[in-house]
LUMTI-951134 format. One record per residue (C-alpha): x, y, z; residue in one letter. Coordinates in steps of 0.001 Angstrom, whole numbers, plus 524288, in hexadecimal, padded with zeros to 5 digits. Layout:
BEGIN
XYZA...
***
This chain:
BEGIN
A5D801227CC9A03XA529411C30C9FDEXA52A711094C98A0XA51C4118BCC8A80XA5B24111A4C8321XA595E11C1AC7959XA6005125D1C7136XA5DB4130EDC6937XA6E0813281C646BXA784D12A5BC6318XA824612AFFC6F33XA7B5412FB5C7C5EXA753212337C7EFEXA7D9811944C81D3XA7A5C10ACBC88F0XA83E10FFDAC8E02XA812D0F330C9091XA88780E8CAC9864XA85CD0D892C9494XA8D2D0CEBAC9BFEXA8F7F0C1B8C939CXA952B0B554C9851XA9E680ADE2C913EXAA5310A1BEC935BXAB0B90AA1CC96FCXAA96D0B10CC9FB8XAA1300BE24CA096XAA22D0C871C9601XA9CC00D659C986AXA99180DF03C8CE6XA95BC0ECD7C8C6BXA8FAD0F4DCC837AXA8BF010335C7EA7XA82A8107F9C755AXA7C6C11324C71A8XA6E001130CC7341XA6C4A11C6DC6676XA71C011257C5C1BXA738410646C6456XA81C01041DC5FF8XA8AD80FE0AC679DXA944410894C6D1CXA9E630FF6EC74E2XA9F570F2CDC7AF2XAA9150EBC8C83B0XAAA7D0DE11C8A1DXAB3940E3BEC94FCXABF050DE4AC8E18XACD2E0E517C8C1DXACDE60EA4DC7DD5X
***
């Protein structure tokens, strides 16, 4: 991508991300996707079971 965090459709432009937070229980990792066309939030997870 080259750092084009563009798109012309919905769907073949995707981006995660990865943030580490730290809680008093420890450290929580969350992870996320979204599409670059409509910048909604396509899934998430903290690592935990479901």
């Amino acid at each position: 991508m080259r750092r084009d965090f563009t798109a012309e459709q919905p769907d073949p432009v995707r981006a995660g991300d990865l943030t580490e937070i730290e809680t008093g229980e420890g450290r929580l990792y969350l992870a996320t996707v979204i599409d670059l066309f409509s910048h909604r939030l396509l899934g998430l997870s903290d690592g935990r079971p479901s």
